[in-house]
C-alpha positions, 0 to 999 in steps of 0.5 A, a space after each residue: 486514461 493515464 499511461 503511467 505505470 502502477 506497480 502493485 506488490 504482492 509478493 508477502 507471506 502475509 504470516 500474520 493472517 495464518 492458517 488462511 495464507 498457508 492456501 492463498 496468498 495475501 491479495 487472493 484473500 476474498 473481501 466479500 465475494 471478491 478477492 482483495 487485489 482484484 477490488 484494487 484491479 477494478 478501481 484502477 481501472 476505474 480511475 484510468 490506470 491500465 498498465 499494471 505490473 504486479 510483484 510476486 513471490 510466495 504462491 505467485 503461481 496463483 496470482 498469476 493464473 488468477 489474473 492472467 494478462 488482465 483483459 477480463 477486467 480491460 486492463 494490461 497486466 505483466 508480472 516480475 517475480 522475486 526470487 528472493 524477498 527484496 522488501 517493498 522498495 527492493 522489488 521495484 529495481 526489477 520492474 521495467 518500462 517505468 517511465 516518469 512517475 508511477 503509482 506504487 501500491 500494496 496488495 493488501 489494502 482496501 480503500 475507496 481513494 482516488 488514485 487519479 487525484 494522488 497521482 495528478 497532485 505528485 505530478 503539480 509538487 514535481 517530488 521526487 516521492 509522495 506518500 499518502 498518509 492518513 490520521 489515526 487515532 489510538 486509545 490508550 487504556 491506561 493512565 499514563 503517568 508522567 515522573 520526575 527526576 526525584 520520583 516526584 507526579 509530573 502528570 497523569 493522563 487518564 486514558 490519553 488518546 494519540 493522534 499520528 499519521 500513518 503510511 496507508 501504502 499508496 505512493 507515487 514515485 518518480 523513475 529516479 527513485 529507483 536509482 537509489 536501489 541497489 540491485 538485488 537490495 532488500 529494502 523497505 518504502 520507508 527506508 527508501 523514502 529516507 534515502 532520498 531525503 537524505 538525498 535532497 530529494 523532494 518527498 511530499 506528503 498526501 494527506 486523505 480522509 478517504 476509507 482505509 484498512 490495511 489488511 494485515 491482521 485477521 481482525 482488520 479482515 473481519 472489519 474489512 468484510 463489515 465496511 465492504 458488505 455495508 458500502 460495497 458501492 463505494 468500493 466497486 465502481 461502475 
């Protein structure tokens, strides 16, 4: 079991997910039968995270009235709430008893990673910051043309695929990032991430093959219900 704190954040709108967030908020939003942030409760728990602070603000009330203190699921559950929105990064300057490193995670993914690798693997680079990425591939469906100075085909790609690696939400901070906040600051991850390179501090990158969906948009929540109902398994562990 691991002592460090994961701070799990909660507190989006989730507007692009509307009409079914204007009645729950994002992480309430069930995959299958079972509510999305209650999936990642279960898996921290699981892989030995049991200190789990949640950042709220839009419909908080539900976020809390649904989990409670946590015991359902033996874990220790506290909450902080914005009274403003801070962005990703800004809520964590109002979480408290962050000692060392803590695992920071979006609500609002679904993911059969394993935490306790991540955080073992931040903890041997001694960084600052590190970042769970993964590739993603996107098809373009047009050719794309390359044009010289004097009008003249350079290139022409039919349908060229980009490959990129892409933040899955999941990152692991050492307590003194948090210095690199401003009180009452709205600032996104990416932004402090930045920060603190600029900074000279060591931000690494964790690269996964693992399942992921950011479950930003309604057709990333109908794929979501698709994978989960077929690999339930691989998701709530036992």
């Amino acid at each position: 079991m691991f002592k460090a704190q994961v701070v799990v954040l909660a507190g989006g709108q989730g507007s692009r997910l509307r009409p079914y967030t204007t009645i729950l908020p994002k992480p309430l939003l069930p995959v299958g039968e079972i509510p999305i942030l209650e999936i990642l409760v279960r898996q921290l728990k699981y892989y030995g995270f049991k200190n789990i602070l949640i950042s709220t603000g839009y419909l908080a009330e539900l976020i809390e009235a649904y989990f409670g203190d946590g015991r359902r699921w033996g874990v220790c559950i506290r909450y902080v709430r914005e009274s403003k929105p801070l962005g990703t990064a800004g809520a964590l300057k109002l979480a408290q008893h962050t000692e060392d490193d803590f695992l920071v995670l979006n609500g609002d993914i679904l993911t059969d990673m394993d935490f306790a690798r991540l955080y073992k693997w931040h903890k041997q680079q001694k960084a600052t910051a590190s970042i769970s990425i993964k590739e993603r591939k996107i098809q373009n469906d047009f050719g794309v043309i390359e044009v010289g100075d004097h009008h003249e085909l350079l290139a022409y790609h039919e349908k060229p695929q980009q490959v990129s690696f892409v933040s899955m939400g999941i990152n692991v901070l050492n307590v003194k990032a948090k210095s690199f906040i401003k009180k009452g600051e709205c600032i996104g991850i990416p932004d402090l991430m930045l920060r603190m390179k600029s900074s000279s501090q060591k931000v690494c990158c964790y690269q996964v093959k693992d399942q992921w969906l950011d479950l930003g948009r309604s057709e990333d929540l109908e794929r979501a219900q698709e994978i989960f109902g077929q690999h339930k398994s691989k998701f709530i562990m036992t």
